[in-house]
C-alpha positions as CSV (number, residue, x, y, z in Angstrom):
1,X,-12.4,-133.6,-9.3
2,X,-14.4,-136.0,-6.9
3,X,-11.8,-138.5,-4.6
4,X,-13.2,-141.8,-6.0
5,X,-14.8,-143.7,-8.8
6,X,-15.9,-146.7,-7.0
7,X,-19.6,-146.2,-7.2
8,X,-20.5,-147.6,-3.4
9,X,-17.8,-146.2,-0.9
10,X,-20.2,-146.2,1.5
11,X,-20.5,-149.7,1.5
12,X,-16.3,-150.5,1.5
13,X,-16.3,-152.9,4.3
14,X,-18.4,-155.3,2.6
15,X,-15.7,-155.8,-0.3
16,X,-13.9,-159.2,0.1
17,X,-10.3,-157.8,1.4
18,X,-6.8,-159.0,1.3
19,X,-4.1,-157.7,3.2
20,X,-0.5,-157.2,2.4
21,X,2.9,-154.9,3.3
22,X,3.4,-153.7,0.1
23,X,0.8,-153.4,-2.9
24,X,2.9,-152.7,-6.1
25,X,0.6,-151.2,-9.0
26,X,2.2,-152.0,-12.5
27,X,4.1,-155.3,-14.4
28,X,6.7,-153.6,-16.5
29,X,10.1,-153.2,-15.6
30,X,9.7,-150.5,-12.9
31,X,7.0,-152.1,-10.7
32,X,8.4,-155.8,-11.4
33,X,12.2,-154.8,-10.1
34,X,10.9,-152.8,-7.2
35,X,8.6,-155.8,-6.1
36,X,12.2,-158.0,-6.3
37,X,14.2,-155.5,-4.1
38,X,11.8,-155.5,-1.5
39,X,12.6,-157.5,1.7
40,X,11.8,-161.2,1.2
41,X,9.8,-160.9,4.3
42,X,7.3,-158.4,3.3
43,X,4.3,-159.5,1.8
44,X,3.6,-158.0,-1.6
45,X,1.2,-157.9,-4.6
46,X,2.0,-157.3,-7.9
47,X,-1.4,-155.7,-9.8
48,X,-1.7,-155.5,-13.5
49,X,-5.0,-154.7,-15.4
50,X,-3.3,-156.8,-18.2
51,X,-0.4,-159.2,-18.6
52,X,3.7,-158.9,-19.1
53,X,3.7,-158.4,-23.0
54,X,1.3,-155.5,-22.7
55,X,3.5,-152.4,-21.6
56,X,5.8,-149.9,-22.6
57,X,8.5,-151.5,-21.1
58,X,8.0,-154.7,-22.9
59,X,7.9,-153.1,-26.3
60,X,10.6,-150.9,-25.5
61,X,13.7,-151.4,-28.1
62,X,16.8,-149.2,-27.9
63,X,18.4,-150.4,-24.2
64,X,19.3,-149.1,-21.1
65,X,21.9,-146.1,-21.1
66,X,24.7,-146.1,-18.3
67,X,28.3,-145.3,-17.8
68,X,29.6,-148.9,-18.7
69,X,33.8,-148.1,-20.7
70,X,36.8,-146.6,-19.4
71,X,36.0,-143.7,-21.9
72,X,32.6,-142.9,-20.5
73,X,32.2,-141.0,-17.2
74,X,28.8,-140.3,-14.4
75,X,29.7,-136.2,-15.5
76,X,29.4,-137.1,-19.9
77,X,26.3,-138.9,-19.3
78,X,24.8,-136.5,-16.5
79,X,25.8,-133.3,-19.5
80,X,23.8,-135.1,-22.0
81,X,20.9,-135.6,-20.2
82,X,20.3,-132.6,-18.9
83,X,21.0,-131.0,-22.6
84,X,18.3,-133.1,-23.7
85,X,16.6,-131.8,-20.6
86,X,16.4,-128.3,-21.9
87,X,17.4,-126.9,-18.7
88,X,14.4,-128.0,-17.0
89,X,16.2,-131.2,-15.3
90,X,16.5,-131.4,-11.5
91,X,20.3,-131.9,-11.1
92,X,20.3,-134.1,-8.1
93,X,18.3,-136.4,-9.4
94,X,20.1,-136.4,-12.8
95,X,23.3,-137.4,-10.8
96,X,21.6,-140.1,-8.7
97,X,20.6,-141.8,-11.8
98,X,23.9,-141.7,-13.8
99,X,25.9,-142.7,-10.6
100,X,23.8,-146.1,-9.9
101,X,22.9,-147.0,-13.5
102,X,26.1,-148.9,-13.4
103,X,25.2,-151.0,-10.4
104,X,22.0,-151.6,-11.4
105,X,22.8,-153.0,-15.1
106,X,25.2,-155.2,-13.0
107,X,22.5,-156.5,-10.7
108,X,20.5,-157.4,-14.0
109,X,24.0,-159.5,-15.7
110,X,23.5,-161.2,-12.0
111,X,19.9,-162.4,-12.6
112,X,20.9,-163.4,-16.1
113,X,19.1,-161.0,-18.1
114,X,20.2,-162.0,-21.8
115,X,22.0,-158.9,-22.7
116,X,24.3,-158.7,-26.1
117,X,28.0,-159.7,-25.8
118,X,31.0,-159.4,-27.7
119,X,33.1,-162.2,-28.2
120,X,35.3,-161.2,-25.7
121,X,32.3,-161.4,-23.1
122,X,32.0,-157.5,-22.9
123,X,28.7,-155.6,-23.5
124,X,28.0,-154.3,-26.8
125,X,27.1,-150.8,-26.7
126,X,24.6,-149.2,-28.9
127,X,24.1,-145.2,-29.2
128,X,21.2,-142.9,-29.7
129,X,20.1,-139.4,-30.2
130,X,21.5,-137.0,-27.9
131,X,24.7,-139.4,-26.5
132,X,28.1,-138.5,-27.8
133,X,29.6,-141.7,-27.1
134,X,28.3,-145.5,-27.1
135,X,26.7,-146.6,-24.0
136,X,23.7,-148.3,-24.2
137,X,23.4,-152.1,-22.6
138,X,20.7,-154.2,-25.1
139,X,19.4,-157.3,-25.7
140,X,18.8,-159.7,-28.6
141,X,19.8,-156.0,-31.0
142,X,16.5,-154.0,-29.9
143,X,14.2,-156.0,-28.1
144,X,15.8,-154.8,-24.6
145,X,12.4,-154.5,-23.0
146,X,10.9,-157.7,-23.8
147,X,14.0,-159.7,-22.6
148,X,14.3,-157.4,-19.4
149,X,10.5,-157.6,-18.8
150,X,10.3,-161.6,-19.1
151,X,13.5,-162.3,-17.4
152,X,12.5,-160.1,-14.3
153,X,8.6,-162.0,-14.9
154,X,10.5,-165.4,-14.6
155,X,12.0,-164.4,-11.4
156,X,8.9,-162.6,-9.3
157,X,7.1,-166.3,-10.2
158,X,9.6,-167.9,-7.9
159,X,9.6,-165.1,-4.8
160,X,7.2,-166.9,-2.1
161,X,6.3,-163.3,-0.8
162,X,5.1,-161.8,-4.0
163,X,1.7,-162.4,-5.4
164,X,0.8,-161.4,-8.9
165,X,-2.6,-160.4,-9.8
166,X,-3.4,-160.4,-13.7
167,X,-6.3,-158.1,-15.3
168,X,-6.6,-156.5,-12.1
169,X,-7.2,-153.3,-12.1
170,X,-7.1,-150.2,-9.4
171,X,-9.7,-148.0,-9.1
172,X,-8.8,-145.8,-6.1
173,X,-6.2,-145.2,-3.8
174,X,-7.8,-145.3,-0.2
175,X,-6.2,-142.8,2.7
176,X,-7.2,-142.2,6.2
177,X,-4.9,-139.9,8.7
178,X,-2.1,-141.8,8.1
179,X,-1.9,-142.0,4.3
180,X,-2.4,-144.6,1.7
181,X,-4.5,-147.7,3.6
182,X,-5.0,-149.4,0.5
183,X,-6.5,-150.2,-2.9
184,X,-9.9,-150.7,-4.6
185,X,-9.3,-153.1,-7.3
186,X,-11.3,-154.8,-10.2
187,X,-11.4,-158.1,-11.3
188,X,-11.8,-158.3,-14.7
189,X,-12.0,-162.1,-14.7
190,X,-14.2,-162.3,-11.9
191,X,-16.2,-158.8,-12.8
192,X,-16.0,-158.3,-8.8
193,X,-14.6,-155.5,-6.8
194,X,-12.2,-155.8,-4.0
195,X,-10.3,-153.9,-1.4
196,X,-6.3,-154.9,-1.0
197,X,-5.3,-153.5,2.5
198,X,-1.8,-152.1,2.7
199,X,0.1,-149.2,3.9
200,X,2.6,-148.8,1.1
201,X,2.0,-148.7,-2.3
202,X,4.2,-148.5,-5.1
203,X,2.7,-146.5,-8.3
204,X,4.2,-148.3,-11.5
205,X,1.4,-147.6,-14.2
206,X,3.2,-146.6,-17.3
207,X,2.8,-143.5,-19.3
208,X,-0.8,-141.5,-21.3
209,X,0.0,-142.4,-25.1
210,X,-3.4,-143.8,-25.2
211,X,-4.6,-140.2,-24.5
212,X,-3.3,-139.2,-27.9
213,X,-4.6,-140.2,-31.3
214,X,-1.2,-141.4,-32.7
215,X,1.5,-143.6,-30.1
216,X,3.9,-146.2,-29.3
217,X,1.8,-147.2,-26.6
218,X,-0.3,-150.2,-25.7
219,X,-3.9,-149.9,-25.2
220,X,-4.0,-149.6,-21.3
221,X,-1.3,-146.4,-21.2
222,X,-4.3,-144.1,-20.3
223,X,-2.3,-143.0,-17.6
224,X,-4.8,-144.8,-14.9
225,X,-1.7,-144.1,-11.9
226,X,-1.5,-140.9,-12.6
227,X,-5.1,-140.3,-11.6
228,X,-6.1,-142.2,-8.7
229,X,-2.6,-140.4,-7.5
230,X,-4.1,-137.2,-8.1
231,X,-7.3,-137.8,-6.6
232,X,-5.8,-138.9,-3.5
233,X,-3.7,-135.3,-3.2
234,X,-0.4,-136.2,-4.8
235,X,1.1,-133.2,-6.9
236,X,1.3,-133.2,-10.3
237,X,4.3,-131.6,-12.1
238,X,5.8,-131.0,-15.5
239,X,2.4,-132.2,-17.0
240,X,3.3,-130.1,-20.5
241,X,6.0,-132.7,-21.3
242,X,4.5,-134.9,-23.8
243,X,7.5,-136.6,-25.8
244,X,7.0,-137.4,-29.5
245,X,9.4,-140.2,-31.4
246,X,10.5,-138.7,-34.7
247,X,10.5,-142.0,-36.3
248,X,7.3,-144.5,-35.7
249,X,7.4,-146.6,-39.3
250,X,4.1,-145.1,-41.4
251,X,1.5,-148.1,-41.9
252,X,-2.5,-147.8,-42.9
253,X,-4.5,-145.4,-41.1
254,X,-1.9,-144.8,-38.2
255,X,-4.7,-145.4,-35.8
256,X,-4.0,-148.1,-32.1
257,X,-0.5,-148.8,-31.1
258,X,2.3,-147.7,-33.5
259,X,5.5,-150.1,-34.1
260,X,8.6,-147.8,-33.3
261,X,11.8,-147.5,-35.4
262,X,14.4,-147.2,-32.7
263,X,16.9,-144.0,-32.3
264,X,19.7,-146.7,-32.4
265,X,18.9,-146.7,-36.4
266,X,20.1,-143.6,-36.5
267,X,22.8,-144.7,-33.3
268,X,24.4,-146.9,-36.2
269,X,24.3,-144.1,-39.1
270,X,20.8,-144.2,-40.8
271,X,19.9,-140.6,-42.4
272,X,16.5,-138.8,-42.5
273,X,15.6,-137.9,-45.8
274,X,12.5,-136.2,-47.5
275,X,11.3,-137.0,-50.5
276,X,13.8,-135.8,-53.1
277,X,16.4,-137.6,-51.2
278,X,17.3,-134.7,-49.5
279,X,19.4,-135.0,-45.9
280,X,17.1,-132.4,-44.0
281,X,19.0,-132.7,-40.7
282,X,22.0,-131.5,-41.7
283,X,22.8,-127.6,-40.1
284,X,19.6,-127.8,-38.0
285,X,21.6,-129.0,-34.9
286,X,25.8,-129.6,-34.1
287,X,24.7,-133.5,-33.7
288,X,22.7,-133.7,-37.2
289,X,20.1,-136.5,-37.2
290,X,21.2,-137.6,-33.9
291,X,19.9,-134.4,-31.7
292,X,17.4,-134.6,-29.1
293,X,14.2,-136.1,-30.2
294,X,12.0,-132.9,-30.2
295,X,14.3,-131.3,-31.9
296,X,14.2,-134.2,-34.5
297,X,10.7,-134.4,-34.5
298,X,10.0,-130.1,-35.2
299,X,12.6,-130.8,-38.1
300,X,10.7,-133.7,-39.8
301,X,6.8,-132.1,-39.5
302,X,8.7,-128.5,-40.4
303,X,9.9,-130.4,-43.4
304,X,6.5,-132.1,-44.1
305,X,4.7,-128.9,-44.0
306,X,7.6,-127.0,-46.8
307,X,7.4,-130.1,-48.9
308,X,3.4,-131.0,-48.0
309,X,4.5,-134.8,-47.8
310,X,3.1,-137.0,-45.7
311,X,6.2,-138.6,-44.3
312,X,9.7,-138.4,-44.2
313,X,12.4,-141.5,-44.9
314,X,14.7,-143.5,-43.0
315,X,17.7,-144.3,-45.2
316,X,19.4,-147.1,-43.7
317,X,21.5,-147.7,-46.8
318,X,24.5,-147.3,-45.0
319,X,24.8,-150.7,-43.1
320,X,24.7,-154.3,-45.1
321,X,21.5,-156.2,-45.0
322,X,23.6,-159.0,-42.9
323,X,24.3,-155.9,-40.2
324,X,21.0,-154.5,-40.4
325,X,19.4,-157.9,-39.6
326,X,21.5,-159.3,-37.6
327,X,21.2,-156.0,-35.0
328,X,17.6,-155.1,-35.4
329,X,15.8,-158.4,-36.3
330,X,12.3,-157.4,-34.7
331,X,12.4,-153.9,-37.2
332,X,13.6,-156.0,-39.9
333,X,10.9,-158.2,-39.0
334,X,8.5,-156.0,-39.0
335,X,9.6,-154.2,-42.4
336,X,9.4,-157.2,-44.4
337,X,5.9,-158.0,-43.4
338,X,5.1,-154.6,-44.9
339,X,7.5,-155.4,-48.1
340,X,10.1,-152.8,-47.4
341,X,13.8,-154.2,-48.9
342,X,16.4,-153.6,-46.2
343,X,18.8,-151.9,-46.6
344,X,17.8,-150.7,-50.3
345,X,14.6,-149.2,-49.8
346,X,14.3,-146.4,-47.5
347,X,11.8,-146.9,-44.4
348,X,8.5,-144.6,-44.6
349,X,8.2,-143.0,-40.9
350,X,6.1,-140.2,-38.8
351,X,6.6,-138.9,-35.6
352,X,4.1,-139.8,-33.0
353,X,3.2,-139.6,-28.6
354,X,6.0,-142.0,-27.3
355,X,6.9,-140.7,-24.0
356,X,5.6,-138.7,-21.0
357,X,8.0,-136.4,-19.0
358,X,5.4,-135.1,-16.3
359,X,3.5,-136.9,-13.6
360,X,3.4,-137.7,-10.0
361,X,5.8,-135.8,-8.4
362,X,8.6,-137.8,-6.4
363,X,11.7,-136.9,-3.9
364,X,14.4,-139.0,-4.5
365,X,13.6,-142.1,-2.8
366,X,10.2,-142.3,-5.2
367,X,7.4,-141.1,-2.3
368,X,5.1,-138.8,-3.0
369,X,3.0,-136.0,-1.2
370,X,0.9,-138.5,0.0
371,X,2.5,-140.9,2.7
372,X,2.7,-144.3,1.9
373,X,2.6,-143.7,-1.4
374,X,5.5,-144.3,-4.0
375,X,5.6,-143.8,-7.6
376,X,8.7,-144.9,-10.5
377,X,8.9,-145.4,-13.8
378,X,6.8,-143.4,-16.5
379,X,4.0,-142.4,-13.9
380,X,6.1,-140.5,-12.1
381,X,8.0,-136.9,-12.4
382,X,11.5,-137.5,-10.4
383,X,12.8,-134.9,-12.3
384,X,15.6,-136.3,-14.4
385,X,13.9,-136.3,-18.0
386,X,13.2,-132.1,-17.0
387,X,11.6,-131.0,-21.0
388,X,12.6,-133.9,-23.0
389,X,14.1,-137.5,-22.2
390,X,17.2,-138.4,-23.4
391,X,17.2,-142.0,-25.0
392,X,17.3,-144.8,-23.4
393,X,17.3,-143.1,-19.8
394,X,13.3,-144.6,-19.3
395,X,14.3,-147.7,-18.4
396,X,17.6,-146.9,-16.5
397,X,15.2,-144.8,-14.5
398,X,12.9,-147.5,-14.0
399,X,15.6,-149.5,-12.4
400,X,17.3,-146.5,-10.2
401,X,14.0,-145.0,-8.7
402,X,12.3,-148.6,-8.4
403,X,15.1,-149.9,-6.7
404,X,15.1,-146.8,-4.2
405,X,11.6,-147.0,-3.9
406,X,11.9,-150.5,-2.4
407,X,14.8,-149.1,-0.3
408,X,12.9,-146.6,1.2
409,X,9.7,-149.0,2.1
410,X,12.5,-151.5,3.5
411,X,14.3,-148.6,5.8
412,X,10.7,-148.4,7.2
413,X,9.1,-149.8,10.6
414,X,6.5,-152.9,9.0
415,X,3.8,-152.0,9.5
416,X,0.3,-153.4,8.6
417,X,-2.9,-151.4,7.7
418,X,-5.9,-153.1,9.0
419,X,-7.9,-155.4,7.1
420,X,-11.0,-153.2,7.8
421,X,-11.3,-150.1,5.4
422,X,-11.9,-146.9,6.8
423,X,-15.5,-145.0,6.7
424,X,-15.0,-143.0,3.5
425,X,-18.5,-140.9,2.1
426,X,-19.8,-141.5,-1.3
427,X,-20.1,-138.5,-3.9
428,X,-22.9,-138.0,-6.1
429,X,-22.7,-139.5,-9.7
430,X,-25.6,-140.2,-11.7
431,X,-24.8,-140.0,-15.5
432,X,-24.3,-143.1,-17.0
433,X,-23.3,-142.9,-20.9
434,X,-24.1,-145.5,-23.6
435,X,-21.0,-147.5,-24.7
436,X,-21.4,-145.2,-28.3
437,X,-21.3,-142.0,-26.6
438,X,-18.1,-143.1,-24.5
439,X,-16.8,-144.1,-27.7
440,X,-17.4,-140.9,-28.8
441,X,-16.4,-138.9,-26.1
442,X,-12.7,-140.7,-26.2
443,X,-12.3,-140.1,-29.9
444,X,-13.0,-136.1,-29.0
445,X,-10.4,-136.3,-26.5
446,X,-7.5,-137.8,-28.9
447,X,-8.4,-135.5,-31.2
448,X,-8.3,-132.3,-28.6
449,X,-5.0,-133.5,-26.9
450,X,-3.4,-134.0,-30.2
451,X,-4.7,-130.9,-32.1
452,X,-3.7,-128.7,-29.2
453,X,-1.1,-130.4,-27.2
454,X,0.9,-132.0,-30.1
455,X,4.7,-131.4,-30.9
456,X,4.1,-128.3,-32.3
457,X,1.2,-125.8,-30.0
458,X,-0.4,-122.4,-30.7
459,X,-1.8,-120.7,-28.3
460,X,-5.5,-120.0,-29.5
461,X,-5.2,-123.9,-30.4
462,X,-4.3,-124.9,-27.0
463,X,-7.0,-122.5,-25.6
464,X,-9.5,-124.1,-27.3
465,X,-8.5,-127.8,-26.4
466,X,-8.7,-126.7,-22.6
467,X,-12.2,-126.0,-23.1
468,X,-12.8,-128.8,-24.8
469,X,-10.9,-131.0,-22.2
470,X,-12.7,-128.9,-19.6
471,X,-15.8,-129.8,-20.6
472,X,-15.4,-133.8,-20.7
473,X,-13.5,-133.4,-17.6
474,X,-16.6,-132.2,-15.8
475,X,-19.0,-134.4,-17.0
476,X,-17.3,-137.9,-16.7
477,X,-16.8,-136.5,-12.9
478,X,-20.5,-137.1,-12.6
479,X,-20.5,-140.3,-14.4
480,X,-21.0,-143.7,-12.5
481,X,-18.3,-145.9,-12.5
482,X,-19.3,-149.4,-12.6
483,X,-17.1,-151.3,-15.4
484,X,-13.2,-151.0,-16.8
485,X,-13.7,-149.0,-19.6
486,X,-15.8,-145.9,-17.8
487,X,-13.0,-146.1,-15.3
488,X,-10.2,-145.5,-18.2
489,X,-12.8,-142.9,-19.7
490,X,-12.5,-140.5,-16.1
491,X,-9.1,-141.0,-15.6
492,X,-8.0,-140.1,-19.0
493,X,-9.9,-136.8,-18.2
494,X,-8.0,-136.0,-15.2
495,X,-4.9,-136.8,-17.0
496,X,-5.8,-134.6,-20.2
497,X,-7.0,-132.0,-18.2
498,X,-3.6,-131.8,-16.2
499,X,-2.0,-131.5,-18.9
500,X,-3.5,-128.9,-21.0
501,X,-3.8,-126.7,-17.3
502,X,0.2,-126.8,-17.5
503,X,0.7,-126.2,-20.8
504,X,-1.3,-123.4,-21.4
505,X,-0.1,-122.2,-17.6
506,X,3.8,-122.5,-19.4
507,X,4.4,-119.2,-21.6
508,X,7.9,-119.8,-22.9
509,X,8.8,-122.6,-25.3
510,X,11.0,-125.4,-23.8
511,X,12.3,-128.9,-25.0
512,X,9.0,-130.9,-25.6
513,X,6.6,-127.7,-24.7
514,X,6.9,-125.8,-27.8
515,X,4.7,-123.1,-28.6
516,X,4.8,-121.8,-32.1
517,X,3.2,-118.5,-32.0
């Protein structure tokens, strides 16, 4: 794996450079609330390669899960999650997370983020697989993530000290003998390259679904953090943990960015069914159709496969139209532009890549092997998800580890890194692919990771997609780098590669990492 893609290195000093304290990579909800706990006198960018509405957390529906009654307590919610977890969760940061998700759903009611209220001005509470008791904060019924997302959006606009940079994408993460230095980034407006100076920078890139031929994911979640983290030294970890969704609503070809039914469906008392009607769930698992979502999504393609159907239903019949509507109107929405009756007609769905376990490896506090370099959110690997998230714990940790993140970079002595980039040596790349064959050449690695690294794996299967993988891997590190798209193209190499090293590295089935044979 060669340290950069920016084509000239040699030549760094000549890029038109801006300095700052803190250079935050990411818009969703992780990067955006770590940029607004940072110290109003540290100067900080905010880079995006797109804009707000185009992230997971934007498009995220269910909520944001936290101890929030007088029935609920930190040790019910820390159980849960590490059941989900399979085991595989790191305690301590489990326990972090439960015991400041309160706080931090508090300090979002503060900034007027619109969440759902009773009449009596408490929170409604929604629940989801894998919770035994109601406790997840929402807004406008399951369009959490949008509202979250713009609200925190609204507020960066007005911090004097943050700069946000649209369609600006980073390349590399620069180093010297101190650590992270700073950032090359490109402009896609401008088609220019440029180097942002900084000696902290906060990783909040998303998640991989892009990687996979079937997600929830937007088109830039190629898992371009992940990457640049990994070619600057950072250590990956728990890179087999690829989450699937049991129910993503079946439309066309299933091909780009699928629209998710939430778990808090099911949270309300929707049923799976096959297609005789049946209630396949039931005596698979103590909490039915509400178990951990790869347990969930094993049940409905095992059920697929015995009845060779192509889908499994949603049957929602339980809950009035008025209900239904009134607390999902985005999937009711989006149900009646494909002519499904709510509540009547049960909702054709599939399991698809919706979340991603693994990635850069954090301590608590969100830094990474590499000094000066933080990562929360999806990107990173802090532990508390271990084989399989629990629902509506992505965005709680976004909050949690982005906040500490920023607490960690304000605890620190300010200091700047110098406008001037360091000397850093080019490495050889010479192969440049036609837009067709990259084309090409991404279709064959969708089709590899999901063949081999699906919900379901065998291990001649996942033998075969590593050399496969292997074999892209090697050549895009030889491939020049000089536009967006052959940048997404490496980095979703590295990424696939990563991950079909761990799984195939993993013997023993666990959570998402389950091995058939």
């Amino acid at each position: 794996m060669r340290r950069y893609l920016y084509s000239d290195m040699q030549n760094l000093a000549s890029l038109p450079t801006q300095a700052f304290d803190v250079v935050v990579v990411g818009s969703g909800i992780a990067g955006l609330y770590a940029a607004l706990n940072l110290d109003s006198d540290l100067k900080v960018a905010i880079l995006t390669k797109s804009e707000l509405k185009d992230s997971n957390s934007w498009q995220a529906q269910g909520g944001i899960a936290a101890v929030l009654t007088d029935e609920d307590c930190f040790q019910l919610h820390f159980e849960d999650t590490v059941t989900a977890g399979a085991g595989l969760c790191k305690e301590e940061a489990v326990r972090v997370l439960v015991e400041e998700g309160p706080e931090n759903i508090h300090i979002l009611e503060d900034w007027e983020v619109p969440f759902d209220y009773n009449e009596s001005g408490r929170l409604i509470l929604g629940r989801e697989g894998g919770h035994r008791l109601r406790r997840i904060a929402h807004c406008d019924g399951d369009a959490t993530g949008r509202e979250t997302t713009k609200r925190l959006g609204e507020i960066v606009m007005t911090r004097e000290n943050i700069t946000p940079f649209f369609r600006h994408q980073m390349t590399d993460i620069v180093t010297d003998e101190k650590g992270v230095c700073g950032v090359v980034v490109y402009d896609e407006k401008s088609r220019a390259w440029s180097y942002f100076a900084s000696r902290h920078v906060i990783l909040a890139t998303g998640g991989i679904g892009q990687l996979y031929t079937h997600t929830t994911n937007p088109r830039g979640a190629v898992g371009d953090g992940m990457a640049a983290a990994f070619r600057a030294g950072a250590k990956p970890e728990n890179m087999e943990m690829v989450q699937f969704h049991p129910t993503t609503l079946m439309s066309g070809e299933m091909e780009g960015r699928l629209f998710l039914i939430s778990e808090a469906v099911r949270g309300e008392g929707a049923i799976l069914r096959n297609g005789r009607g049946e209630n396949f769930m039931q005596g698979k698992h103590p909490m039915a159709d509400l178990a951990p979502r790869d347990i969930v999504t094993r049940n409905i393609l095992k059920e697929l496969r015995r009845t060779g159907e192509d889908r499994a239903w949603l049957d929602c019949s339980n809950m009035t139209r008025e209900f239904f509507f009134r607390r999902f109107p985005n999937i009711s929405a989006q149900c009646q532009k494909m002519g499904i009756e709510l509540t009547s007609d049960f909702i054709p769905i599939h399991p698809a890549q919706h979340y991603f376990m693994g990635g850069v490896a954090t301590d608590l506090f969100g830094e990474t092997s590499v000094p000066g370099l933080f990562a929360c959110g999806e990107v990173s690997c802090t532990g508390v998800h271990g084989a399989n998230r629990l629902a509506s714990n992505s965005m709680l940790e976004c909050l949690v580890f982005g906040r500490r993140c920023a607490i960690s970079i304000n605890r620190l002595a300010k200091e700047s890194a110098s406008p001037t980039p360091p000397a850093v040596s080019g490495e050889t790349a010479f192969l440049k692919p036609s837009p067709e064959e990259k084309r090409s050449d991404r279709m064959k690695l969708r089709k590899a990771l999901s063949h081999a690294f699906g919900a379901v794996r065998k291990t001649e299967q996942m033998q075969y997609g590593l050399e496969t993988i292997t074999a892209l891997a090697e050549k895009y590190d030889r491939v020049v780098c000089e536009d967006p798209s052959t940048v997404e193209m490496c980095n979703m190499t590295v990424v696939a590669l990563e991950i079909a090293k761990a799984a195939v590295a993993r013997k023993e089935s666990i959570g998402s990492h389950y091995v058939e044979d």
